[in-house]
C-alpha positions in Angstrom: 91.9 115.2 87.0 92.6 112.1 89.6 90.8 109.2 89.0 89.9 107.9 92.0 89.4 104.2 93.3 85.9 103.5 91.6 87.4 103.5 88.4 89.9 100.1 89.6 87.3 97.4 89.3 88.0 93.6 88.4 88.5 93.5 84.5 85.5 92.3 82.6 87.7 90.4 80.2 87.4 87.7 82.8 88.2 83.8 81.7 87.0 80.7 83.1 90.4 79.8 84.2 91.2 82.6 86.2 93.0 82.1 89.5 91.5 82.9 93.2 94.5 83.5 93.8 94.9 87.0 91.0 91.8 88.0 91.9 92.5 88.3 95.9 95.7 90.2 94.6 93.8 92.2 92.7 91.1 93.1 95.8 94.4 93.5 98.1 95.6 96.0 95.6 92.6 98.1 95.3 91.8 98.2 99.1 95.6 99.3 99.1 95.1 101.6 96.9 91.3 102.8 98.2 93.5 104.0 101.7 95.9 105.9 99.6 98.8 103.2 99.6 99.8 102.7 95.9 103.0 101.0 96.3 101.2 97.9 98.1 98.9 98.4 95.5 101.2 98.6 92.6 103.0 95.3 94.5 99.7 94.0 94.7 98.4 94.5 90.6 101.7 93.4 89.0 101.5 89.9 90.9 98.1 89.3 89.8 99.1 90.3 86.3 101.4 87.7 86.6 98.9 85.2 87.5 96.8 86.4 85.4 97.8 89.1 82.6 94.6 90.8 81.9 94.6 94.1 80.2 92.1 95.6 82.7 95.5 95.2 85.4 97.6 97.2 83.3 95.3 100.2 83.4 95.3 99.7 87.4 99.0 99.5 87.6 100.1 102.4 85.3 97.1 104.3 87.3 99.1 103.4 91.0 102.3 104.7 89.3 100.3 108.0 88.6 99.6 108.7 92.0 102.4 107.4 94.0 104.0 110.1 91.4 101.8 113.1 92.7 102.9 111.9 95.9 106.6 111.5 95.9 107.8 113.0 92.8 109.5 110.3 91.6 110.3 110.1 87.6 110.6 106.7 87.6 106.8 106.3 88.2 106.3 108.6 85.4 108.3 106.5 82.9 106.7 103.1 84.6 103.0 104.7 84.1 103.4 105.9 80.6 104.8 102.2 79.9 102.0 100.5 81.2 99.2 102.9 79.9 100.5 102.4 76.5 100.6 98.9 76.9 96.9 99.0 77.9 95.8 101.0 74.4 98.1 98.5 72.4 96.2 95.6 74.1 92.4 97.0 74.4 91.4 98.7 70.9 88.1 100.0 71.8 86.3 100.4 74.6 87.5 99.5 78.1 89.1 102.1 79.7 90.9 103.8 76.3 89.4 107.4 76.8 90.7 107.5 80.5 94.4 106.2 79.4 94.6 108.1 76.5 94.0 111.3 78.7 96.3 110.2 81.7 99.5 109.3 78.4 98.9 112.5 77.4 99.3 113.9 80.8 102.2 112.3 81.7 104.1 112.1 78.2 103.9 115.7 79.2 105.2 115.6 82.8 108.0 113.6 81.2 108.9 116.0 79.1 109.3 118.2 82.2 111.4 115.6 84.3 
């Protein structure tokens, strides 16, 4: 069950103060990862969570670790995505995004397992 690039939009827990600047990396990162490129876009998400650390941006990173995983097999994406999606549920309580990271933990918590 992929989820595909309609589900990265801008978080809604936007703030007055937010930066230009976090929200171009956050369009750079989901045109990179729109074309299949989730390393830019993983590049792309974690500097604008540094700008600019909304919740909605963890979901997007840990979900860029889950493909570039189905592409290259490479367990440290695993552990990276399962850090971040649980950092998402710790940070968003209801709503959000919750049922989609709660099924893609569970998925990988599994793969890990595996690894």
């Amino acid at each position: 069950a992929g989820l595909g690039a309609s589900l990265l939009t801008w978080p809604s827990e936007a703030r007055a103060d937010t930066t230009s600047d976090a929200k171009a990396l956050f369009e750079a990162g989901q045109k990179a990862y729109s074309v299949g490129d989730f390393k830019g876009a993983i590049q792309a998400f974690e500097q604008g969570y540094k700008l600019d650390p909304r919740p909605g941006l963890l979901f997007s990173i840990a979900q860029a670790h889950r493909r570039q995983f189905a592409i290259d097999k490479r367990a440290g994406h695993v552990a990276v995505a399962v850090k971040y999606f649980r950092d998402y549920l710790a940070k968003v309580e209801q709503g959000g995004r919750r049922a989609e990271a709660a099924a893609a933990l569970g998925e990988l918590e599994s793969v890990a397992l595996q690894l």
